[in-house]
N, C-alpha and C positions, 0 to 999 in steps of 0.2 A: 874666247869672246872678248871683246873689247867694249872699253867703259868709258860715258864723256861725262867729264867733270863740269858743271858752269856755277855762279851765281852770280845772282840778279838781286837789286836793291830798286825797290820802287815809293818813290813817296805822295802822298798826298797831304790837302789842307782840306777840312771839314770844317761847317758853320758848328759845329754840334761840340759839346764836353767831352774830356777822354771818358766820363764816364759811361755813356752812349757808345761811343762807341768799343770800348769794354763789353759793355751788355752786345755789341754786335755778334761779340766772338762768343762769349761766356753763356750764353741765355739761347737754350736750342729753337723754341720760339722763334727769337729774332734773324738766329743763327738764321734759318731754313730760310726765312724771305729772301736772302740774299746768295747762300752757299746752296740751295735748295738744289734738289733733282732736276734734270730737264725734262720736257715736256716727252710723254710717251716713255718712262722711264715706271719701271716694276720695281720696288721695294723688297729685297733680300733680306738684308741685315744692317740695323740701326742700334749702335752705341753712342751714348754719349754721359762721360763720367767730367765733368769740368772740375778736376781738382789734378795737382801735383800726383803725376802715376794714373793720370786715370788716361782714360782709350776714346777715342772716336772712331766711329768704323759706318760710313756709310758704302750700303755693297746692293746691288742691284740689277736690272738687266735694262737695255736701255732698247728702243722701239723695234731696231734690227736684228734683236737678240743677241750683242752684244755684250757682256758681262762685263762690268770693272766694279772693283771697289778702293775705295780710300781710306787705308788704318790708321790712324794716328797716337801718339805717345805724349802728351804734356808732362815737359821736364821741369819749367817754371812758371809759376805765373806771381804777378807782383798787379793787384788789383788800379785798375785803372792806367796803369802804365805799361808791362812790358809781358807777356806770352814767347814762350819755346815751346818747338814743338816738334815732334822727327814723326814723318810719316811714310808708307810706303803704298805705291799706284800698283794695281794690279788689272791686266784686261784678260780675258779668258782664262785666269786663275795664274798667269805668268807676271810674277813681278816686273816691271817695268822701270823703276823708280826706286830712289829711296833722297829722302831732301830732310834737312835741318832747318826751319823755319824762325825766324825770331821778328817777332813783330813790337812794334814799338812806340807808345803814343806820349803824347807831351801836349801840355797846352799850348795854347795859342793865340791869347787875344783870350776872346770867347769860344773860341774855336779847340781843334785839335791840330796836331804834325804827325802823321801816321807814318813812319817808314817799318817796311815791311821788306827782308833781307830772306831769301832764300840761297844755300848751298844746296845742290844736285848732284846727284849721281844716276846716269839714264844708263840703263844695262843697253850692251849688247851696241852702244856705239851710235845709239841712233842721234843723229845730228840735228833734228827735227823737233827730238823731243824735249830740250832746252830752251829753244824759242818759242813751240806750243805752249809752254809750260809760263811762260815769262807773259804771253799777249794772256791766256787764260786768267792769269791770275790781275793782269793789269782790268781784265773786262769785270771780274768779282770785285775789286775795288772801288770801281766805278755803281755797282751792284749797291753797294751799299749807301750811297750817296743818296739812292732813287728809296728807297728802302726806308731810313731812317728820315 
């Protein structure tokens, strides 16, 4: 089976403090308004441990009966500034994914500088699932702007 490599670096500028958006990521609350389930989505399994080693794991079944869930691993986090994170996609219990995330905030003004870097690994070659992965995550970004 074949495996495509990508990563994507996406940035944005927020009116808001790194610390806002800190609490975007950090705060399951705030988390949800924006990373939240979609609409017609059933609730499986919900972790979230926001500390160095701890796990997030939302898993689900989504209107179709679809199944995916998203596990995640925080390897650093440096308050107000900078989150690692390595997670793996799964849809009908088959890995899909597995990505190194590193997000990264800095002020800015009265604002923030958000760049947010993902590396990817999409099993099985699919050449789709780099760009799905790249526009999703640019539309969550924007997510948060409407949110906060």
């Amino acid at each position: 089976m074949k495996v495509l490599h990508d990563t994507f670096t996406l940035e944005r500028e927020y009116k808001h403090p790194p610390a806002k958006l800190f609490k975007a990521w950090s705060n399951l609350e705030t988390k949800m308004k924006w990373f939240g389930p979609p609409s017609g989505w059933t609730p499986e399994e919900q972790v979230f441990e926001f500390r160095v080693g701890g796990r997030e794991i939302q898993a689900g079944k989504h209107g179709d009966g679809k199944r995916t869930k998203f596990d995640s691993t925080l390897y650093e986090i440096v308050a107000d500034a900078r989150i690692v994170n390595v997670y793996d996609m799964y849809v009908e219990g088959t890995r899909i994914s597995t990505s190194l995330c590193t997000l990264e905030l800095t002020a800015s003004g009265a604002g923030t500088w958000l760049r947010y870097t993902e590396q990817g690994v999409y099993y099985d070659g699919n050449p789709e699932g780099a760009a799905s992965r790249k526009q999703g995550t640019a539309w969550l970004l924007g997510r948060i702007a409407e949110v906060l």
